[in-house]
C-alpha positions as CSV (number, residue, x, y, z in Angstrom):
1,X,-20.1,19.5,-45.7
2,X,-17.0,17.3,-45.0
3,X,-16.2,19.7,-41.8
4,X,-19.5,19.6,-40.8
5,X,-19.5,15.9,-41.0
6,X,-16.0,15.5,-38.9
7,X,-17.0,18.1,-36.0
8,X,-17.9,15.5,-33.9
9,X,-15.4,13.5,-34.1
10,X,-13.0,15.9,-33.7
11,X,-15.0,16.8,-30.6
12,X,-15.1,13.1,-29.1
13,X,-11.1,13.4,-29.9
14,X,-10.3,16.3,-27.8
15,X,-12.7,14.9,-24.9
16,X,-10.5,11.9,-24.7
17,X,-7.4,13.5,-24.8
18,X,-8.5,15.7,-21.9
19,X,-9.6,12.5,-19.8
20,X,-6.4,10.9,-20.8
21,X,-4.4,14.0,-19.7
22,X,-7.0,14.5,-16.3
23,X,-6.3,12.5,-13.1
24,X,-8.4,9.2,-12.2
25,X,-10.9,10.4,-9.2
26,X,-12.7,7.8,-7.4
27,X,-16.5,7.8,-8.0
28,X,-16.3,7.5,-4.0
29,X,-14.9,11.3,-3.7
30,X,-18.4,12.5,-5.6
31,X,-20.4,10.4,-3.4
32,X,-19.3,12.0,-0.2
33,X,-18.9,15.0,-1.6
34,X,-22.5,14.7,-1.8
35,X,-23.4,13.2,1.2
36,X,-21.0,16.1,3.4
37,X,-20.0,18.4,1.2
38,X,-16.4,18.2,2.0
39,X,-14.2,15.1,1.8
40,X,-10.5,13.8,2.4
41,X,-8.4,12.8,0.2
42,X,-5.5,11.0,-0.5
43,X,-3.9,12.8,-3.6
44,X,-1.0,10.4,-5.7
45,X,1.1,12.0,-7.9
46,X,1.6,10.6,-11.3
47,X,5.7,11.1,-11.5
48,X,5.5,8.4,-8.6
49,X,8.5,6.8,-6.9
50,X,9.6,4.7,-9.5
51,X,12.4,7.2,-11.2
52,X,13.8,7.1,-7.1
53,X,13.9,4.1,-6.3
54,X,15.7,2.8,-9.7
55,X,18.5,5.8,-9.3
56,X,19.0,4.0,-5.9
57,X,19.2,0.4,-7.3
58,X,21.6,1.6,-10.0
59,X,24.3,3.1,-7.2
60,X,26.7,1.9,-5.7
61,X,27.3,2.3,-1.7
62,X,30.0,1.9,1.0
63,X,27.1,0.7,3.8
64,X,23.6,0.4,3.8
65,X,23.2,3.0,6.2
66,X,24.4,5.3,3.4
67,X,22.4,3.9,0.7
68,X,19.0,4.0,3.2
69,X,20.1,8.2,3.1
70,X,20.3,8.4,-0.4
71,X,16.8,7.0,-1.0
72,X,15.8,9.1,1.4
73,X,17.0,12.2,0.1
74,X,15.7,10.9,-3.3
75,X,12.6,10.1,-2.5
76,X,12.5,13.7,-0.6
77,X,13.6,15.8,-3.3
78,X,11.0,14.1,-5.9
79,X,8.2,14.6,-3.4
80,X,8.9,17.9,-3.5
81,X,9.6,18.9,-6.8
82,X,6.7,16.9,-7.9
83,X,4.2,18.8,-6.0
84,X,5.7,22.1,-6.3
85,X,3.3,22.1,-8.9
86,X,0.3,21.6,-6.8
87,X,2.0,24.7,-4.4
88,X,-0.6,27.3,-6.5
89,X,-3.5,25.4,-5.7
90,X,-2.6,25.8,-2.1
91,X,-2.7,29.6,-2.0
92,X,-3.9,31.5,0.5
93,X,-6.9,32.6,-1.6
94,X,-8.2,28.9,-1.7
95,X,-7.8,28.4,2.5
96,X,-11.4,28.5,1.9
97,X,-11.7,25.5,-0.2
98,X,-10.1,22.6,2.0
99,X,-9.1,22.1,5.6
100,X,-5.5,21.3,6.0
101,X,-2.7,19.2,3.5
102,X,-0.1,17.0,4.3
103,X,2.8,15.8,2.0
104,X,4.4,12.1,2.2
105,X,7.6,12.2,0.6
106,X,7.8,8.0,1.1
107,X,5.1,7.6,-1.8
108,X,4.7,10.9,-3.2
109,X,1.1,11.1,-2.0
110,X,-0.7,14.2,-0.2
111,X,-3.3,14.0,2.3
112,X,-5.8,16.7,1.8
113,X,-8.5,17.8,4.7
114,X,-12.2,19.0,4.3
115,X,-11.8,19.9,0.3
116,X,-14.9,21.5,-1.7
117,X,-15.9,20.2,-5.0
118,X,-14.6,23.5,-6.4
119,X,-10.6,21.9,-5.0
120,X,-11.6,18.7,-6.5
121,X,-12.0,20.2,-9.8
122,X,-9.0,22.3,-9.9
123,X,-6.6,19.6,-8.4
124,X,-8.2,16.8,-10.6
125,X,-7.2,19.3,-13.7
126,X,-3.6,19.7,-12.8
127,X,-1.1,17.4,-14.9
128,X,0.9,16.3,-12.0
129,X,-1.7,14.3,-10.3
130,X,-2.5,10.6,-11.4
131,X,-5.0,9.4,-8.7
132,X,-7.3,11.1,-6.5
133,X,-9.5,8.9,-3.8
134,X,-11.0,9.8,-0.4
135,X,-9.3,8.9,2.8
136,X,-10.1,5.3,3.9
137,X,-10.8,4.7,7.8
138,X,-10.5,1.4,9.5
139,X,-12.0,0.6,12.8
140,X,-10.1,-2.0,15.0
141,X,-12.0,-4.7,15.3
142,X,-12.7,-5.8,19.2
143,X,-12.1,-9.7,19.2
144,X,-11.8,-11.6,22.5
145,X,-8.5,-13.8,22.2
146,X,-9.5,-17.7,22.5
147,X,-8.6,-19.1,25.5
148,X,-7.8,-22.6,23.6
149,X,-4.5,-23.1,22.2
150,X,-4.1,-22.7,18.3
151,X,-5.2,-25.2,16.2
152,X,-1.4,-25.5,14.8
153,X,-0.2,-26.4,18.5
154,X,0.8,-29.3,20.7
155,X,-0.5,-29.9,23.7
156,X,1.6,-28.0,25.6
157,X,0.7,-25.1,24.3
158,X,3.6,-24.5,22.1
159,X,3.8,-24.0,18.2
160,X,4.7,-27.1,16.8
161,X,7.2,-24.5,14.8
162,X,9.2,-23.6,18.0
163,X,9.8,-26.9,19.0
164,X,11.1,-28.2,16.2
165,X,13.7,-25.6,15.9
166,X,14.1,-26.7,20.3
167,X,13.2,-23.2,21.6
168,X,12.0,-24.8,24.5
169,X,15.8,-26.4,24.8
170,X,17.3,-23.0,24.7
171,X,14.5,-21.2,27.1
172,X,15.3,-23.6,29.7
173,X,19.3,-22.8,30.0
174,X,17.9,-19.2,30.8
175,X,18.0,-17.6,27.0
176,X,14.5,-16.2,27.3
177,X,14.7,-13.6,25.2
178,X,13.3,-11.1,27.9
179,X,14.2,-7.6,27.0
180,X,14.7,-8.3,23.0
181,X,11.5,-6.4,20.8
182,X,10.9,-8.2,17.7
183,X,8.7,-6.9,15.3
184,X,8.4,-9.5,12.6
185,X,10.0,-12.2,11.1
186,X,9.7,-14.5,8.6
187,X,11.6,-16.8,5.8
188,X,9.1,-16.0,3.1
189,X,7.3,-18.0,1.0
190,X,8.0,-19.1,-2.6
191,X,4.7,-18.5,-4.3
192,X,5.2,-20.1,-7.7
193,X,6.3,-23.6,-6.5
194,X,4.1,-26.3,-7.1
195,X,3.5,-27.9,-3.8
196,X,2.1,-24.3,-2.8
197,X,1.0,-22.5,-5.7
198,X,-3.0,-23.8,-5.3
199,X,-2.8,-23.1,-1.9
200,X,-1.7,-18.6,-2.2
201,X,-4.3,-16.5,-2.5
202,X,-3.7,-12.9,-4.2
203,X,-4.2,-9.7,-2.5
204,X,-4.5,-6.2,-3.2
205,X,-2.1,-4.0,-5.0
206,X,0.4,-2.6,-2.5
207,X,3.7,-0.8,-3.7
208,X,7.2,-2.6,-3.2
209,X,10.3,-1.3,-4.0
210,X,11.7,-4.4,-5.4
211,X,12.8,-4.2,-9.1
212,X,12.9,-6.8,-12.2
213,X,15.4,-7.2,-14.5
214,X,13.2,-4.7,-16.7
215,X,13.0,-1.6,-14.5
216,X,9.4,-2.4,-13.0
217,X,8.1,-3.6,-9.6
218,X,8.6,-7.4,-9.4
219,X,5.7,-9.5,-9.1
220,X,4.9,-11.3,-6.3
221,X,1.5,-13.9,-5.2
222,X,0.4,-14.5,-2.1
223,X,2.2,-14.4,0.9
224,X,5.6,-13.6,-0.6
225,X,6.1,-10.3,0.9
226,X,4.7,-11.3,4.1
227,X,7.1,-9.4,6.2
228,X,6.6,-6.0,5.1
229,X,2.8,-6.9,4.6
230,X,2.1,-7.8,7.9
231,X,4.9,-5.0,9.7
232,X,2.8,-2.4,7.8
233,X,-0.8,-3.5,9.1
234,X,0.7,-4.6,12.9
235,X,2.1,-1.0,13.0
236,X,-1.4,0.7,12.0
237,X,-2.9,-1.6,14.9
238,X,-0.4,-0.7,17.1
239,X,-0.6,3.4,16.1
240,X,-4.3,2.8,16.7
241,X,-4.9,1.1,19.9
242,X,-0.8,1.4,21.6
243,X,-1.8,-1.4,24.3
244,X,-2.4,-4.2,21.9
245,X,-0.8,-7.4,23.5
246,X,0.8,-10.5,20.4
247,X,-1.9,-12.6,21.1
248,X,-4.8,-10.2,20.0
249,X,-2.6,-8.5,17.3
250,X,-2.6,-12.0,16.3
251,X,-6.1,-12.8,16.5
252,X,-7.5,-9.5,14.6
253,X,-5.0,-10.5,11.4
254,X,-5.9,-14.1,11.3
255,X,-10.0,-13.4,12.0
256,X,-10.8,-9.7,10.7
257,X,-9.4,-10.8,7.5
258,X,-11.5,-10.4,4.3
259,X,-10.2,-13.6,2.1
260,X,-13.4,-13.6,-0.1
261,X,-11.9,-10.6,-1.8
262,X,-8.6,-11.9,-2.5
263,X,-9.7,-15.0,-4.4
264,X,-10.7,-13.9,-7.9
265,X,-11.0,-16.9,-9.7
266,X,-8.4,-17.6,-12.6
267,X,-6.3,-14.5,-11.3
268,X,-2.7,-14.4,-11.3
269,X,-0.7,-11.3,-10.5
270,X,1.8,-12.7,-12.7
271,X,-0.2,-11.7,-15.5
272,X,0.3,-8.0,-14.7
273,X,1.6,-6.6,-17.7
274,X,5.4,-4.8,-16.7
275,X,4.3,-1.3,-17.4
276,X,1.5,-1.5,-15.2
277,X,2.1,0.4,-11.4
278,X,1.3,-1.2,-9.2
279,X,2.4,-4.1,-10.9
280,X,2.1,-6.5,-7.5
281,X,-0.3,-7.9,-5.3
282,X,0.2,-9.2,-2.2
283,X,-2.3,-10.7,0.4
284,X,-3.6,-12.8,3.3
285,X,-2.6,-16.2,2.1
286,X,-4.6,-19.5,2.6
287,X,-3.3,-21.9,5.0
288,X,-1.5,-25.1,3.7
């Protein structure tokens, strides 16, 4: 009677601990999978980068040139003994069941081309993965560049910015520049200081490797992280459509992008608890 009474339960128990044990997939990768039959997906491993990118922090180094080849060969040597794992599903016997794969060593993710249901199933079950979603595509939106100067300009066309710091000054003794590629720069914003703190909206979770004192990625609101924000999405416009001139980079960040989103009300990253990765969130900030 008393076994018969806790059958259940014990049932319920081992369901969870198989869901707990099973890797997240997206309810997105179903719906294709529905739709088409096949999908692509972007597979994350559940060792992460984390373990990495903490040896790194904790050595020492002569340059930086050697410490950027020690991540590097970090990063690479998790990548791959973390999906060695996976190296099974990959047999020749399942060429059937998906398209093509691609490893990224940088965030210990795999691409996977035109899978089946039946390689959902069996990569979903492996203990090695943490996240499977389907492959997200972004059109470049077509905006016409304004043929009016920015609101934030003076009438002669130049960023109030640049001639505070007398650019114009410099330009004119024949330092133009011409020659030099810049591809981003910025001082950074301090997100938590009063005068600015209303004014930062949060974005979506994108990995850093910054560190806190307690061995987890470092919070940050807003428009802290600009630099590496914006490099990353100006490169994907630039991969996309090569011929893309500043001003229309410019205008496709500054009017293709989806504030309503980032604006959760009452939100603070901050409140991220540490053992949470991504721990971050970094985003398209409001203007001051």
């Amino acid at each position: 009677m008393v076994a018969t009474n806790f059958a259940p339960l014990l049932l319920v128990t081992a369901l969870l601990a198989s869901d707990v044990s099973a890797a997240r997939v997206d309810p997105g990768v179903h719906r294709t999978l529905r739709q088409q039959k096949t999908v692509n997906l972007i597979v994350t491993m559940k060792k992460g980068t984390q373990e990495s990118i903490k040896a790194v922090k904790e050595a020492s180094f002569t340059s930086r040139g050697a410490l950027i080849e020690d991540m590097v060969s970090r990063l690479q040597k998790n990548a791959e003994s973390s999906q060695s794992e996976l190296s099974g599903l990959f047999a020749k016997e399942a060429a059937g069941e998906y398209g093509s794969s691609k490893s990224f060593w940088i965030s210990n993710q795999l691409y996977v081309d035109g899978a089946t249901v039946e390689f959902l199933e069996r990569l979903a079950a492996s203990p090695s993965v943490g996240e499977i979603r389907e492959e997200n595509i972004f059109e470049v939106p077509e905006i016409q560049a304004a043929a009016a100067a920015p609101a934030n300009s003076s009438a002669s066309g130049i960023s109030w910015g640049v001639e505070m710091i007398k650019a114009p000054v410099v330009w004119a003794k024949g330092n133009t520049g011409e020659g030099v590629v810049v591809g981003n720069i910025d001082t950074g914003v301090l997100a938590i200081h009063e005068a600015r703190s209303a004014r930062l909206a949060p974005g979506v979770d994108i990995r850093s490797a910054w560190y806190s004192a307690v061995d987890v990625y470092t919070l940050s609101s807003g428009t802290s992280m600009a630099t590496p924000h914006v490099t990353g999405a100006v490169a994907l416009l630039l991969a996309a459509k090569p011929g893309l001139k500043f001003e229309a980079v410019r205008d496709i960040l500054t009017k293709s992008a989806d504030t309503e989103s980032l604006m959760p009300s009452g939100y603070s990253c901050g409140n991220t608890t540490d053992g949470v990765f991504p721990n971050n969130m970094y985003g398209y900030g409001r203007r001051v």
